[in-house]
C-alpha positions in Angstrom: 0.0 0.0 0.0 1.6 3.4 -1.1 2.0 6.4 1.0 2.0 7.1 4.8 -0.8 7.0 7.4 -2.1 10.2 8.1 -4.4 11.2 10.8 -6.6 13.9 11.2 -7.4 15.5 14.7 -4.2 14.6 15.4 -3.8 16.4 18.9 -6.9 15.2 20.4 -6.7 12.7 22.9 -7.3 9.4 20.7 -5.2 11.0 18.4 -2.4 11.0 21.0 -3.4 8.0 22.0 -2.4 6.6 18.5 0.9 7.6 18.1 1.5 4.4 20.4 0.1 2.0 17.9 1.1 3.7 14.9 4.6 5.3 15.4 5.2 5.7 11.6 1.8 8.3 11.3 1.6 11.8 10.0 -0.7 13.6 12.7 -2.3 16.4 11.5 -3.9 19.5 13.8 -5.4 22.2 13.3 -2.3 24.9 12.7 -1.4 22.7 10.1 -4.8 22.7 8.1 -7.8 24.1 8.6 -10.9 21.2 7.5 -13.4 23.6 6.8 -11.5 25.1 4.0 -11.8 22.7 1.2 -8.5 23.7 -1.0 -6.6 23.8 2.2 -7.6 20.0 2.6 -7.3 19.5 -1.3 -3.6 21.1 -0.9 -2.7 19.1 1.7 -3.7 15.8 0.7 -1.9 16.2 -2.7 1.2 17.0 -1.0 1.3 13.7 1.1 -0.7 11.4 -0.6 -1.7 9.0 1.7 -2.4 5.6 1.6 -4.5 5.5 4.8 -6.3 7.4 6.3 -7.4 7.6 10.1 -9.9 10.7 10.4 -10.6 12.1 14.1 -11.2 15.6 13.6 -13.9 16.8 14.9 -15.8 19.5 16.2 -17.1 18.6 19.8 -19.0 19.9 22.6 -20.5 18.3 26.0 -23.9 18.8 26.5 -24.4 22.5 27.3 -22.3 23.7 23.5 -24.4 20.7 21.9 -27.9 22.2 22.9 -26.6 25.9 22.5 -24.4 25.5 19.1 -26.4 22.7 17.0 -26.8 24.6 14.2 -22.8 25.4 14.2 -21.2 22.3 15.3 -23.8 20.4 12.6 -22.2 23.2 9.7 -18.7 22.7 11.2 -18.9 18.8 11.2 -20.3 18.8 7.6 -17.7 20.5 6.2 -14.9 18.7 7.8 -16.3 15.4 6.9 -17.1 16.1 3.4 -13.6 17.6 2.5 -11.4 14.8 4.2 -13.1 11.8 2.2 -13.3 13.7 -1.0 -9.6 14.5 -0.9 -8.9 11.1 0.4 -11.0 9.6 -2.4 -9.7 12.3 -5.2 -6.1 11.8 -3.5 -5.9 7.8 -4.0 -5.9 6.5 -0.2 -7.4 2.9 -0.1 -8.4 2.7 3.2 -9.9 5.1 5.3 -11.9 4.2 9.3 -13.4 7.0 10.3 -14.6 7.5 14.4 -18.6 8.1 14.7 -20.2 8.7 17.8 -22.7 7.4 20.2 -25.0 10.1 20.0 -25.6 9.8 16.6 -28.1 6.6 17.1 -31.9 7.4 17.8 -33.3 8.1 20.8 -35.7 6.0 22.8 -35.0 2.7 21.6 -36.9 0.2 23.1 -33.5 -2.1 23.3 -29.7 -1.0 22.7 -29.2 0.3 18.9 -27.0 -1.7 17.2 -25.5 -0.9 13.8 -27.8 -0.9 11.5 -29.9 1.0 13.9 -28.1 4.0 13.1 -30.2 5.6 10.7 -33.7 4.8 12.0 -35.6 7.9 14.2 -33.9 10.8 15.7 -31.0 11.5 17.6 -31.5 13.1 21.4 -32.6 17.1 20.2 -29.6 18.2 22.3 -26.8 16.3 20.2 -28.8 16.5 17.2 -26.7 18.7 15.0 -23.5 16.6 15.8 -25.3 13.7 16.1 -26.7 13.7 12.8 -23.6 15.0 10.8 -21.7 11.6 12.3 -24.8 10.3 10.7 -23.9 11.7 7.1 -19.9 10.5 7.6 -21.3 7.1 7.8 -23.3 7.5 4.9 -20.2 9.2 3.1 -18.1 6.6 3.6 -20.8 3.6 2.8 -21.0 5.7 -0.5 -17.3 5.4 -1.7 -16.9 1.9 -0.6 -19.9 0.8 -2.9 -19.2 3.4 -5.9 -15.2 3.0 -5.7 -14.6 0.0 -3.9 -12.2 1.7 -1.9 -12.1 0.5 2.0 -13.7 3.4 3.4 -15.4 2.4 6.8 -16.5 3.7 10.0 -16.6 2.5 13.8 -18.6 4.0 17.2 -16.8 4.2 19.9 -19.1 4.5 23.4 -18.0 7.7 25.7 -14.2 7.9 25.6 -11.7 9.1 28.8 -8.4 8.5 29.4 -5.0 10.5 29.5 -5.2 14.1 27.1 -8.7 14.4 27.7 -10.7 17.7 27.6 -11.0 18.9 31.1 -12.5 22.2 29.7 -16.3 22.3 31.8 -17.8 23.9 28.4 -16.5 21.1 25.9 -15.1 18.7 27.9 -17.8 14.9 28.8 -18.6 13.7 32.2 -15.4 11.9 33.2 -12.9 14.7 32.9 -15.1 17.3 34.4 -16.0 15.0 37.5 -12.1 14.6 38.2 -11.5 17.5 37.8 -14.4 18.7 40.3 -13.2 15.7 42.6 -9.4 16.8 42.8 -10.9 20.8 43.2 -13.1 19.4 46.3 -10.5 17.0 47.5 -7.7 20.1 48.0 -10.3 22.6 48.8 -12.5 21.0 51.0 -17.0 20.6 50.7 -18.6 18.2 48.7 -18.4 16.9 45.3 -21.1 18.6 43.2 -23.1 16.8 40.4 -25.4 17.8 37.7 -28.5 16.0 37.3 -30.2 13.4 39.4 -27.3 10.8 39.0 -29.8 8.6 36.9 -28.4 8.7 33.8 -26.7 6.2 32.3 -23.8 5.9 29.8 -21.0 3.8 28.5 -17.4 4.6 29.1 -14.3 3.2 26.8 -10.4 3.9 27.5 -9.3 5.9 25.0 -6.4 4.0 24.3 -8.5 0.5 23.9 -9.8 2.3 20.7 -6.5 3.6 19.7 -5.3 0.2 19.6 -8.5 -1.1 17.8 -7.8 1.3 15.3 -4.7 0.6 14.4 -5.5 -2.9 13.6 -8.4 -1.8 11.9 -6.3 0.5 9.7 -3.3 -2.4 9.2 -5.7 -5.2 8.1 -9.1 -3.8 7.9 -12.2 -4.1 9.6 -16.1 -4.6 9.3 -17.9 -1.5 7.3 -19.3 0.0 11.0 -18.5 -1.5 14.4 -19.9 -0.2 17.6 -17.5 -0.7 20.3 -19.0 -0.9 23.4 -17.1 -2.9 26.5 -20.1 -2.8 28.6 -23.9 -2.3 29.6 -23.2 1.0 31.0 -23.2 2.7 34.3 -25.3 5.3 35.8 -23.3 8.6 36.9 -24.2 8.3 40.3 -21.5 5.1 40.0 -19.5 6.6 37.8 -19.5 9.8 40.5 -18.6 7.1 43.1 -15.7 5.6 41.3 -14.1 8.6 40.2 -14.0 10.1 43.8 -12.3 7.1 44.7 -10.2 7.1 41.9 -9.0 10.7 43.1 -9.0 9.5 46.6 -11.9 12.4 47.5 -13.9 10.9 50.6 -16.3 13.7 51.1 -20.1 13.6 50.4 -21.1 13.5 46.8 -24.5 15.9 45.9 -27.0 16.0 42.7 -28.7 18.8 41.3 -31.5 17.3 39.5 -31.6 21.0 38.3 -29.1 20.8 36.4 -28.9 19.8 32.6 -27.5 15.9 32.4 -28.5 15.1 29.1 -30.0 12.0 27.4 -31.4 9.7 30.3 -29.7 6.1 28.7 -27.5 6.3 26.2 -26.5 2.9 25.7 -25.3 0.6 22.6 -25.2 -2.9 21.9 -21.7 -4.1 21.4 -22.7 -7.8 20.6 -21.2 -7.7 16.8 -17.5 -6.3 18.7 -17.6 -9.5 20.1 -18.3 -11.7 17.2 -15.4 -9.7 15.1 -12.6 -9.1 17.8 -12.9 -12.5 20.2 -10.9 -12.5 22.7 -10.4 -8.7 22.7 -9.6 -7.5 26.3 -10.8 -4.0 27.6 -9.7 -2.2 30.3 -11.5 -2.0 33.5 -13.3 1.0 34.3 -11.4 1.0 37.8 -8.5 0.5 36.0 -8.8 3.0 33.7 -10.0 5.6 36.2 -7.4 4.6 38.4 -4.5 5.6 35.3 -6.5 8.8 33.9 -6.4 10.0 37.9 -2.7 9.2 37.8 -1.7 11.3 34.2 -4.3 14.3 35.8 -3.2 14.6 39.1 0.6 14.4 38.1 0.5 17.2 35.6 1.5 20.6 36.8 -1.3 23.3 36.8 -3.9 20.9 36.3 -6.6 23.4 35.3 -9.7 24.2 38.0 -12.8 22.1 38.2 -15.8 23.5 36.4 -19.2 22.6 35.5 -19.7 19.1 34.6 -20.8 18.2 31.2 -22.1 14.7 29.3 
């Protein structure tokens, strides 16, 4: 296969993740190219030419910018999408995966969505302009394989966390903001303050479970859409639980039912990941909460707690 393996989004925190599992990969961010512009992508693809093609970029929010800034984070996506798999396409890369997310599938299911749920009914109203652009990559890519032939394919990751995450309260998801908010209240004394009733339920993945996922997925190939999904989920009152342990904050924990906390169960089926990756071993939730406490709590400055966000 000719030409290098270039990733998109490439200072995110899957993106970092990556560079574990593929050393040899041009990571591209945004100083480097801006996705909206379309001859800026055309320009950059013709001057590396890859052969593969992992795309992460994104634009993302947590669950107050995805109610507030549907209309712009839908535009945003679009454009992004649509100009990384046309140059791809246009620029002779054979294989592209591409990450989707969870909110993209409907809402109120009467069991877990699984893949080729995807496209029936809406997505929650509050994710619904990045939900359904995710929607339209999928379709994108489904498109080139059929017309071209080319291995263009797409996999859902549930909620990521890990290392690198976004611990910013307005665009940052639920784990990062409740460590954060757990170390602020561990140092600084009082409880550990949570929006919403504590009801909610979601799934959680390490990050770096799907970094290494991809990277087999881009060095042999995978199935046209996977949903990766380790568990049945957990509801944040748990998760609350486990990440003040994981911080080592013993104080009371309190809900604001309040509050904004999003979708009430956002949960996918991850029976098919079984059948196509047996064997495959994820990390714990402990585990992984017990190694994202560690990388946060040994950085320097680790920025203050804010408002928590799913």
């Amino acid at each position: 296969m000719r030409g290098r393996t270039l990733i998109t989004g490439g200072d995110g925190m899957l993106g970092r993740a990556l560079r574990r599992f593929l050393p040899g990969a041009l990571h591209v961010v945004r100083k480097d190219c801006d996705l909206t512009d379309g001859a800026a992508v055309e320009r950059l693809f013709a001057r590396i030419r890859p052969g593969r093609v992992v795309h992460l970029a994104a634009a993302v929010g947590g669950v107050r910018r995805n109610a507030a800034s549907n209309v712009e984070l839908f535009e945003e996506n679009v454009l992004i999408n649509a100009h990384v798999l046309c140059a791809a396409r246009r620029h002779g890369a054979s294989r592209l995966i591409a990450v989707l997310s969870s909110c993209a599938y409907p809402l109120g299911a009467r069991r877990p969505p699984r893949e080729l749920d995807l496209h029936l009914g809406m997505p929650f109203g509050g994710n619904l302009g990045y939900g359904y652009s995710k929607r339209m990559l999928e379709v994108h890519a489904r498109l080139v394989r059929e017309q071209f032939g080319l291995r263009f394919t797409t996999v859902t990751p549930v909620t990521m966390y890990g290392p690198h995450d976004d611990w910013d309260p307005d665009s940052g998801h639920v784990v990062a903001a409740l460590m954060a908010k757990a170390a602020r209240a561990k140092k600084e004394g009082g409880p550990l303050l949570v929006w919403g009733s504590g009801r909610a339920v979601r799934q959680f993945v390490f990050v770096e479970d799907v970094a290494r996922l991809l990277a087999m997925f881009s060095n042999r190939g995978g199935p046209d859409n996977l949903i990766i999904a380790p568990d049945a989920g957990i509801t944040i009152r748990e998760l609350a639980r486990k990440v003040a342990g994981a911080v080592g904050f013993c104080g009371p924990i309190m809900f604001d039912p309040d509050r904004p906390e999003g979708q009430a169960r956002r949960v996918l089926c991850g029976s098919a990941f079984t059948r196509c990756c047996p064997g495959f071993a994820f990390t714990s939730l402990d585990e992984g909460l017990a190694r994202t406490a560690r990388w946060y709590l040994g950085r320097r400055g680790a920025p203050p707690a804010g408002a928590q966000t799913a």
